[in-house]
N, C-alpha and C positions, 0 to 999 in steps of 0.2 A: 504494500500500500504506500504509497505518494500523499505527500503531507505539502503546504505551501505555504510561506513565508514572504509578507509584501507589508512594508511601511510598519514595521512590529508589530504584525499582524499574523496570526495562526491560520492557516483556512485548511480544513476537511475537504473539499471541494471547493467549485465557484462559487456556489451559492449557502456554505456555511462556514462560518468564523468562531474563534473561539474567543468566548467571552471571560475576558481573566477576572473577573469581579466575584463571579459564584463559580468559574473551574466547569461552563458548560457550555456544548453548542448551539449556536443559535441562527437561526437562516440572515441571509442578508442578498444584498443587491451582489448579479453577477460582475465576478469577477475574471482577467483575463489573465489565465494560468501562466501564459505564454513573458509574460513580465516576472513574473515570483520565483524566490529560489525554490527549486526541490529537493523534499528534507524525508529523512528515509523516517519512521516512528519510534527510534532509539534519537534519531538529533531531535526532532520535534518534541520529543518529551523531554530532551535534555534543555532546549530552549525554553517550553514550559518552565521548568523547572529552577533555572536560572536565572534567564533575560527576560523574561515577561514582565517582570515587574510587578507581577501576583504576590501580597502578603503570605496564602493561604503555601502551608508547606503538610496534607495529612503524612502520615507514616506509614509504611509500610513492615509490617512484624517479619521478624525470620528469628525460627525458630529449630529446635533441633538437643540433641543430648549432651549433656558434658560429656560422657562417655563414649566418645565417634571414632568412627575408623580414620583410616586416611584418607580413602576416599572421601567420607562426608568433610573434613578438615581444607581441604584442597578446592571439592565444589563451594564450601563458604565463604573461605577468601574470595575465590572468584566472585562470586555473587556479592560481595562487599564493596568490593572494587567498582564494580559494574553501576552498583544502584547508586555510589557517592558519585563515578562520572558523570551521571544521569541528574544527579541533585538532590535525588529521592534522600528523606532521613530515613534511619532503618531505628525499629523499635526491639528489642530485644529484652531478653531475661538480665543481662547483662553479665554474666558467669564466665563459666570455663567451657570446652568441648566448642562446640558449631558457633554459642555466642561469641567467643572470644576470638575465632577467627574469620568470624563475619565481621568484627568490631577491626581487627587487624586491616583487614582490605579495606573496610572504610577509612582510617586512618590514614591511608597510604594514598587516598585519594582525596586527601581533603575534606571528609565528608562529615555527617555528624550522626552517631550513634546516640542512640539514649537507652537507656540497660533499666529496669525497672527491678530491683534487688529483690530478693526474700528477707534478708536482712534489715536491722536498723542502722545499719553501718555501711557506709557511701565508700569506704575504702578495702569492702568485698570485692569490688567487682574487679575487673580483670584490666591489665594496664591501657587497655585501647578503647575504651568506652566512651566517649564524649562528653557523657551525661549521665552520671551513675546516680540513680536515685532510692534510697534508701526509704522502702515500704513499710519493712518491718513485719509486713502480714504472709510470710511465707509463702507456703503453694498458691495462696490466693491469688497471687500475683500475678498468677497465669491467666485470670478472667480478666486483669484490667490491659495484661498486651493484646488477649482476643478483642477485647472492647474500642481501645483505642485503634488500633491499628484498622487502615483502611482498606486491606487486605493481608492473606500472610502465608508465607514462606516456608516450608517444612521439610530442610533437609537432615533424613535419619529421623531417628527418635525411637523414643519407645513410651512408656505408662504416661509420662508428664505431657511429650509432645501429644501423644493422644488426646487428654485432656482439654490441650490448650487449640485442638482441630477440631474437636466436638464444640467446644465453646464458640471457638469461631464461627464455624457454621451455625448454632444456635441462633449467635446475634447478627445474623445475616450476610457474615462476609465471603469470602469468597478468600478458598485456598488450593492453593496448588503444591503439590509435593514432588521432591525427590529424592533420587538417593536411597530407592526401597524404605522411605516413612511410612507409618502404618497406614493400612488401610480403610479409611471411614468414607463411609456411603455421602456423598455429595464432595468432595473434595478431588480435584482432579489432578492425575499423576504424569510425568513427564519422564522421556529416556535422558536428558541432558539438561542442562543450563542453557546451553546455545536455543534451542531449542523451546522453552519456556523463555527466555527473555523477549522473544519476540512476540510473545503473545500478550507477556506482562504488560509490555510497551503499549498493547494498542486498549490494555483494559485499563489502566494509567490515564491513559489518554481518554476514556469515553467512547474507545468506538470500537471495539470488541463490540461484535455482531449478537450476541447468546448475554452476554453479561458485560451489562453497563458499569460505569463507577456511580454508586450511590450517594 
């Protein structure tokens, strides 16, 4: 999909623009493609993201076990990296295992993590966090990244990440997993990173076909 950039302006098409005030689309007078730059749905989200000049920044949760292989360790960096290039903040438990190497990638790219602790103590969390927040309310902690978070990420896991995939879906959001994370009836699974980012990108954006952003 082709995305279009004309006078700091987003457009979907000719005839819709993105409206950075409430983060939606909205019809407008045709426009001619043939002037604007063309931006693939990883640069348009990253423009989104950055140069719009939109206050509004939701989060996006990534989740997963302290306990991770290397493969899960490996796809979370990457996934960290990716979502900071983009602009996306990424929400997390803030920990060890998949948090602390999704927090790593973010790190590396400038980005900003916010780690939501189980502990009452801000200097649990893991050296790359951003924003370690100190809750206090243990496992519960898992509803308020399902909650906040405006979608979420689930690479690996096991009982907790479960937990926090039920919740999500409960409260409406919408998760995609990788990395053999468990599997719960409405969450959808992916072979790669490569491969879900591109779909991330266009559900980010509003225009994923099957599911909108809320």
């Amino acid at each position: 999909m082709t995305l279009y950039l004309h006078n700091n302006t987003l457009y979907a098409s000719p005839t819709t623009r993105w409206n950075p005030a409430n983060r939606t689309w909205i019809p407008c007078e045709a426009a001619d493609t043939a002037t604007m730059q063309a931006l693939s749905p990883e640069e348009a989200l990253r423009w989104m993201q950055k140069e719009s000049g939109s206050p509004l920044r939701p989060p996006l949760g990534v989740i997963g076990p302290r306990e991770a292989t290397e493969e899960q360790l490996v796809v979370a960096h990457q996934v960290g990296r990716d979502l900071a290039h983009m602009g996306i903040t990424v929400l997390c438990g803030g920990r060890q295992g998949v948090m602390e190497a999704t927090c790593k990638g973010v790190a590396e790219n400038n980005g900003i993590s916010v780690g939501l602790l189980p502990e009452g103590d801000w200097q649990s969390g893991n050296p790359y966090v951003t924003v370690p927040v100190a809750t206090g309310i243990g496992i519960a902690r898992n509803a308020l990244i399902s909650r906040a978070a405006v979608a979420v990420v689930a690479i690996g896991g096991g009982l907790g990440t479960i937990s926090e995939i039920a919740l999500s879906l409960q409260f409406g959001k919408r998760v995609f997993t990788l990395c053999n994370a468990p599997t719960v009836e409405g969450a959808t699974a992916y072979p790669n990173w490569e491969t879900l980012r591109s779909h991330l990108c266009l559900y980010l954006l509003g225009l994923d076909e099957n599911e909108k952003l809320a």
